[in-house]
C-alpha positions as CSV (number, residue, x, y, z in Angstrom):
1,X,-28.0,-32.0,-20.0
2,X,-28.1,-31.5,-16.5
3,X,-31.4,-31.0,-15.4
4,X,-32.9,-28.6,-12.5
5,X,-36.2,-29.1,-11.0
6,X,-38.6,-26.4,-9.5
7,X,-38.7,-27.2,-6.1
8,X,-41.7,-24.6,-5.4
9,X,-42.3,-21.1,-6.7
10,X,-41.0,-17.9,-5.0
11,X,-40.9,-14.8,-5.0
12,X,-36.9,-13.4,-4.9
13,X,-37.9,-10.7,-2.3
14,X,-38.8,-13.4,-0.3
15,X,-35.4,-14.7,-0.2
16,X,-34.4,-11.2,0.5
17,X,-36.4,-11.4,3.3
18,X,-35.1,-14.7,4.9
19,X,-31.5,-14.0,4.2
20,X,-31.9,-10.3,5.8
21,X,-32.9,-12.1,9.1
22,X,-30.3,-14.7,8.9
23,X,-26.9,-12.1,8.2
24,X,-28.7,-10.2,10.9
25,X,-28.6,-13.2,13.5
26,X,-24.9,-13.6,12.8
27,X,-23.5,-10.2,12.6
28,X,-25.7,-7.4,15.2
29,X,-24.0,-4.6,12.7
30,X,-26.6,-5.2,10.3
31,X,-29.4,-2.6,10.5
32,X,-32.4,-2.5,8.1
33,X,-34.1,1.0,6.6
34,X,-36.8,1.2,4.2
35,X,-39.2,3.9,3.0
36,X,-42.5,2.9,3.8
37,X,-42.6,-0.8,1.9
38,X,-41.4,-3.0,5.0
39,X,-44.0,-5.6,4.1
40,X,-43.0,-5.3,0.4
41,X,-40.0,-6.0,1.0
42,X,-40.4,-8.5,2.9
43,X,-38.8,-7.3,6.0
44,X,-41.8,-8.0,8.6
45,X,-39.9,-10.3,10.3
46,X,-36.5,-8.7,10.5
47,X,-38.5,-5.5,12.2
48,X,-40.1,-8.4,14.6
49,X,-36.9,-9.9,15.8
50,X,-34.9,-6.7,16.1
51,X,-37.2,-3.6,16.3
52,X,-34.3,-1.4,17.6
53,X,-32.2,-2.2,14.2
54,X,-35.3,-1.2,12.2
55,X,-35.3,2.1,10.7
56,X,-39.1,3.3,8.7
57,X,-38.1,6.3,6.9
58,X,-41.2,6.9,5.6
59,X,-41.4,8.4,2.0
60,X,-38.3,10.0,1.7
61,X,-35.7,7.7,-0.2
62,X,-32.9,10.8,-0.2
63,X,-33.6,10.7,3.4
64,X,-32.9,7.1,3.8
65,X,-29.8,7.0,2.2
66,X,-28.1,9.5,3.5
67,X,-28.7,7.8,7.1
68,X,-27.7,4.8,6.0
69,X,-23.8,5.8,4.9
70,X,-23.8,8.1,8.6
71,X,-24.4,4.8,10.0
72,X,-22.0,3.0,8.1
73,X,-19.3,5.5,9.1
74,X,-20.0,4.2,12.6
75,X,-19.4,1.0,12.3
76,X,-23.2,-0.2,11.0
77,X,-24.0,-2.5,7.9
78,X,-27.0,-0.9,6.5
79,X,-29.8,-2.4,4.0
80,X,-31.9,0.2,2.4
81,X,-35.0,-1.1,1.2
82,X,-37.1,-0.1,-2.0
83,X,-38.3,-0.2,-5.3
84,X,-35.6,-0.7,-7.6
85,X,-36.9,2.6,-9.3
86,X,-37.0,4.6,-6.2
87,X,-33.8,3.2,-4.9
88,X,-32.0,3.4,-8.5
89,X,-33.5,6.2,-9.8
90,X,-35.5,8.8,-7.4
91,X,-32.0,9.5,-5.6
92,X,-28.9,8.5,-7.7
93,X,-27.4,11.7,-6.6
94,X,-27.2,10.5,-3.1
95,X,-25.8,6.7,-4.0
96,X,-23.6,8.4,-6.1
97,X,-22.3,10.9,-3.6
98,X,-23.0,9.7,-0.6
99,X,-22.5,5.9,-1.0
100,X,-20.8,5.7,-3.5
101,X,-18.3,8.6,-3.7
102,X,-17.7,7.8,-0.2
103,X,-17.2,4.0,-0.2
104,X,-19.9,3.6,2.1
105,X,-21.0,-0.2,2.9
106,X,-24.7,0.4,2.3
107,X,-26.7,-2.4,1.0
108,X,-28.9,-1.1,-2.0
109,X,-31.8,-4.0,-1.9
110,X,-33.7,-3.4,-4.6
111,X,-37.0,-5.1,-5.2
112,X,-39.5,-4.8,-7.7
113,X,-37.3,-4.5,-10.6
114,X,-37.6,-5.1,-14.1
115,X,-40.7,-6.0,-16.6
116,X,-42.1,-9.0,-14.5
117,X,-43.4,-6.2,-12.0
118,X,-46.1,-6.7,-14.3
119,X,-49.4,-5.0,-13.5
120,X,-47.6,-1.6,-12.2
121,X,-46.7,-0.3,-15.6
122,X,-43.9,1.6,-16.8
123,X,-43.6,4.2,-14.2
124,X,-42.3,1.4,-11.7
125,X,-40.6,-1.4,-14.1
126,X,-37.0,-0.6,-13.9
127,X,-35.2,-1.5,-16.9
128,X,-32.2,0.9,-16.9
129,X,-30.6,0.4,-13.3
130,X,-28.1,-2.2,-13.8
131,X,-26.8,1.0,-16.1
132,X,-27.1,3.4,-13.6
133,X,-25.4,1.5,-11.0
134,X,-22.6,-0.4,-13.1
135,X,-21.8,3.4,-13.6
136,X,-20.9,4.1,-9.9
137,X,-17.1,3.4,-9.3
138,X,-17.0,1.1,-7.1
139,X,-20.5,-0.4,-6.7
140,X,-21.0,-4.3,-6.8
141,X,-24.1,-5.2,-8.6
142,X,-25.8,-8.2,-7.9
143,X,-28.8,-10.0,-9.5
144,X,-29.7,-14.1,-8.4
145,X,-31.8,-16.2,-10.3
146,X,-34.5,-17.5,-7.8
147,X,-35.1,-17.3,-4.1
148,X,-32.5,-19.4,-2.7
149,X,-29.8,-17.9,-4.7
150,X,-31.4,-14.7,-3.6
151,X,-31.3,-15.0,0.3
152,X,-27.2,-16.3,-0.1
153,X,-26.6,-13.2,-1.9
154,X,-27.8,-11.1,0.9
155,X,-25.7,-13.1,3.6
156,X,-22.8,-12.7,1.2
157,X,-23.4,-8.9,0.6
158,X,-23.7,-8.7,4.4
159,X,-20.1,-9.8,4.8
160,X,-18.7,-7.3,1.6
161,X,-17.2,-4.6,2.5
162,X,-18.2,-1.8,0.0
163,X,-21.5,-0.2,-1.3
164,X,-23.9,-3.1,-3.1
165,X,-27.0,-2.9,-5.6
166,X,-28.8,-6.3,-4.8
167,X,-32.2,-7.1,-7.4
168,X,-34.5,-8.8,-6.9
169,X,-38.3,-8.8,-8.2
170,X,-41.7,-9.2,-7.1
171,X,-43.2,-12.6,-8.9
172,X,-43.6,-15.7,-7.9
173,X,-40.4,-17.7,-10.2
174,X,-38.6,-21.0,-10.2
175,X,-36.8,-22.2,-7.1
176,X,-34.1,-24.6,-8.3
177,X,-30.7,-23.6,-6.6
178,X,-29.5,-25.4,-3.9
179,X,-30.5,-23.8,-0.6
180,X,-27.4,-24.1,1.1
181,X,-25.0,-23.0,-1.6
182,X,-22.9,-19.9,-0.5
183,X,-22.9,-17.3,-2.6
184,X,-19.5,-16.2,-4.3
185,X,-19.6,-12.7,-5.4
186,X,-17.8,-12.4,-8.7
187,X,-17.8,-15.6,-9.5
188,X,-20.2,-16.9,-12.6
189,X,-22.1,-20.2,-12.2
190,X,-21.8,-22.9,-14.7
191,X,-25.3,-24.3,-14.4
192,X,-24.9,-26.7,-17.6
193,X,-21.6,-27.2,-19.9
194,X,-22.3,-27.8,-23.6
195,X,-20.0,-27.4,-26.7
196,X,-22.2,-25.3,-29.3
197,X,-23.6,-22.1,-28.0
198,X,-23.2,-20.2,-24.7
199,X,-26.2,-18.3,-23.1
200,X,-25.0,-16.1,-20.1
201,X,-28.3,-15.1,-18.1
202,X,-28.8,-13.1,-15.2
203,X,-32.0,-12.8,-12.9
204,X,-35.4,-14.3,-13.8
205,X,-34.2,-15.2,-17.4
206,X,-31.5,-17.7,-15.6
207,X,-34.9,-19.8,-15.7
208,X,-35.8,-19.0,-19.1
209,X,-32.5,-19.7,-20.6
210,X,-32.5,-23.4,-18.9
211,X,-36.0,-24.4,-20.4
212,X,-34.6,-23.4,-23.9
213,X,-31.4,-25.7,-23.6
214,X,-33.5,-28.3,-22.4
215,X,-35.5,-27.9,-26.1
216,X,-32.2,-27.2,-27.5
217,X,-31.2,-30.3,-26.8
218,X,-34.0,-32.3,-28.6
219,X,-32.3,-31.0,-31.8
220,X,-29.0,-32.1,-30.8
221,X,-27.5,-28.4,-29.8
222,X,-25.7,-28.3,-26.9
223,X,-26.0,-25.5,-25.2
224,X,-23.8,-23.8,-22.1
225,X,-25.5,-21.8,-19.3
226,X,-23.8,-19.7,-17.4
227,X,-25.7,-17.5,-14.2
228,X,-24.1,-14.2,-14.7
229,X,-25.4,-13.5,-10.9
230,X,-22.7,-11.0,-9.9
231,X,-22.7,-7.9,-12.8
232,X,-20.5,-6.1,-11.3
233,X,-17.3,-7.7,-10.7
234,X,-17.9,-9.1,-13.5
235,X,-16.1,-13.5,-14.1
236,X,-14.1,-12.0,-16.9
237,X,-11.8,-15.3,-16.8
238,X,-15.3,-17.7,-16.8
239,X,-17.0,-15.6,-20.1
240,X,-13.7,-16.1,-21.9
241,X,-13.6,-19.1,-21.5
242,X,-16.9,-20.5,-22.3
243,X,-17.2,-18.2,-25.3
244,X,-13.3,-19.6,-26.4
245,X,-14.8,-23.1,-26.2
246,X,-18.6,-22.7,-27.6
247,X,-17.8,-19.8,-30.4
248,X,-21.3,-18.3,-30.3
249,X,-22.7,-16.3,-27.4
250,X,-26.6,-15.2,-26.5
251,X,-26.7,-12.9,-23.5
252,X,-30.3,-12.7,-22.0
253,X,-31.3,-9.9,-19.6
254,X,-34.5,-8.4,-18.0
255,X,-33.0,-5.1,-19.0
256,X,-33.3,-2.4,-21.9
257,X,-30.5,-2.6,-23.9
258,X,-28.5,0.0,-23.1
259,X,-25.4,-0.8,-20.4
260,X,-26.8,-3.9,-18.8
261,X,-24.9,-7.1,-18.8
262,X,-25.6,-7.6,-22.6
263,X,-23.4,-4.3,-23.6
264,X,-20.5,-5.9,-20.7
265,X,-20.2,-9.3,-22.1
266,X,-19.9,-8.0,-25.3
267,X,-17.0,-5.5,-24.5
268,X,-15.0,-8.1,-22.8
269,X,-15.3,-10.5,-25.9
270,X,-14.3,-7.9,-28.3
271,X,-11.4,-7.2,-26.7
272,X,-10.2,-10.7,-25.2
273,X,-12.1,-13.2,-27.0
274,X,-13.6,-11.8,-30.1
275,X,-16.9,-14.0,-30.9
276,X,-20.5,-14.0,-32.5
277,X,-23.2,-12.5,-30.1
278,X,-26.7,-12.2,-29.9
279,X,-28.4,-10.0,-27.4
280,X,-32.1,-11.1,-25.4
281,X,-33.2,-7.7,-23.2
282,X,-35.9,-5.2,-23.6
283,X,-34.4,-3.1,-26.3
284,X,-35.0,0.9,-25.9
285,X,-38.7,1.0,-24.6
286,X,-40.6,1.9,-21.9
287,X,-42.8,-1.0,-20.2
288,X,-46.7,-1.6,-20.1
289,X,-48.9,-3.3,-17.6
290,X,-49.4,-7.2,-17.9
291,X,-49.0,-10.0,-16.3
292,X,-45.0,-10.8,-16.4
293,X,-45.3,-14.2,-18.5
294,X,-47.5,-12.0,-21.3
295,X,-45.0,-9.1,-20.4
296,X,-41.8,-11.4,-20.9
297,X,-43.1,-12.9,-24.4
298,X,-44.2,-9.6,-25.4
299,X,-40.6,-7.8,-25.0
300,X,-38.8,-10.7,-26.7
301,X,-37.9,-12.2,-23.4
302,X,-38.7,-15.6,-22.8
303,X,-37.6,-19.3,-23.8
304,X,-38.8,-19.4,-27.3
305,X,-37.4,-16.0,-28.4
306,X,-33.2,-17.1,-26.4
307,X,-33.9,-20.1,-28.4
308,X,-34.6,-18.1,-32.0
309,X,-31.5,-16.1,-30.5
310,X,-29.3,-19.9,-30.6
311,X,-30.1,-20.4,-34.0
312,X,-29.5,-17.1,-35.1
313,X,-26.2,-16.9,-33.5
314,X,-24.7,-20.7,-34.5
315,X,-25.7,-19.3,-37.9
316,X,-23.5,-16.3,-37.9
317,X,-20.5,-18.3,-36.6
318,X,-17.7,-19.2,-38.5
């Protein structure tokens, strides 16, 4: 098995962050807006370097989004900043209408999402936005593993033309991608092949499902890992192909269970590839306050429950 090292912990907003100020040195289209979290989401130094292509909207998310698609109709790349429940949730009638009805190239960056929030609580951990913005004709949604991954995916959405929903989250994770590896939208990375079992991942349980193939191993399973980094377009042409070759399938997701990447996978397979599959997200229920390892565990979301998942789903195949 191929093995990936932690080059340093960070957090994905971080890489947000970086990669904000680096497609905004090589494009002067790109503008940043946020609603009162510039230092949450990390976009101190963009607002430093270019002050005059820094937008504070203060608390008023509609507001902010409805500025952002006037400015992309003149010409503009916009990133709106917030909480993935704010920027998700408090005003999916403006994305939908105004972004996304409209075609607009707006940047949805959305931090803070998911149950590794942690201490917040349920009110803030977003576990139903990949849904909500799968949903949206049109809408790419995009969700890296660590904080490299994370700041390519921003200079790649910065050179997409058509409305984006970019996650990313507020712990401290794994860093193991290459740093200079461009970011493909739409295309699945193969992070490991193996024969047995396939485990599509997405997000912060990219990390998870890697230490569980590493343990997998041990036991002489060989198990294929696949970074499911863009959602939406989804690598129909890499899933069916790994779950062809594998015949068992474990999708893992920081996400309830309702239309995240779990309920995608599974409709492509049963209409292309028809296979075993085994599902690792949050199921139907709100979130709590903890810290996100105790959080992750708790929710059935971290290496030992995707490995139970394995066994479970090499059991079921024929």
């Amino acid at each position: 098995m191929k093995k990936y090292t932690d080059t340093g912990k960070k957090d994905t907003r971080s890489g947000f962050g970086a990669g904000l100020l680096k497609a905004a040195r090589a494009d002067e289209r790109v503008v940043a807006l946020t609603a009162d979290l510039k230092g949450s989401l990390k976009m101190d130094a963009f607002a430093g370097e270019f002050p005059d292509r820094f937008i504070q909207c203060g608390i008023g998310e509609a507001n902010m989004v409805g500025v952002a698609a006037g400015m992309s109709l003149s010409g503009k790349i916009p990133f709106c900043g917030s909480f993935a429940e704010f920027i998700s949730g408090r005003v999916y009638d403006q994305v939908r209408q105004e972004i996304g009805y409209g075609h607009a190239n707006v940047k949805l960056a959305s931090s803070h999402a998911g149950i590794t929030l942690g201490e917040d609580g349920a009110t803030h951990q977003t576990m139903e936005d990949i849904a909500l913005m799968r949903a949206i004709p049109g809408m790419c949604v995009i969700c890296p593993c660590d904080y490299n991954q994370t700041m390519n995916a921003t200079i790649a959405a910065a050179r997409y033309e058509g409305p984006v929903y970019l996650r990313f989250g507020r712990p401290s994770r794994p860093n193991f991608t290459p740093q200079d590896e461009p970011f493909e939208i739409g295309k699945a990375y193969v992070l490991n092949e193996g024969s047995d079992v396939t485990v599509f991942a997405t997000g912060h349980l990219v990390w998870e499902a890697l230490l569980s193939a590493e343990k997998l191993e041990e036991e002489g399973i060989s198990v294929e890992i696949i970074n499911v980094a863009t959602i939406k377009p989804l690598d129909e042409k890499a899933v069916v192909a790994s779950a062809l070759k594998t015949g068992a399938v474990v999708v893992a997701e920081e996400h309830n269970c309702a239309g995240g990447l779990g309920e995608l996978i599974a409709g492509v397979l049963a209409t292309k590839a028809p296979t075993p599959v085994e599902f690792i997200n949050g199921g139907d229920r709100w979130g709590q306050s903890g810290t996100p390892s105790e959080l992750l565990k708790a929710y059935g979301m971290d290496e030992a429950d995707i490995t139970a998942a394995v066994h479970r789903v090499i059991s079921r195949r024929k």
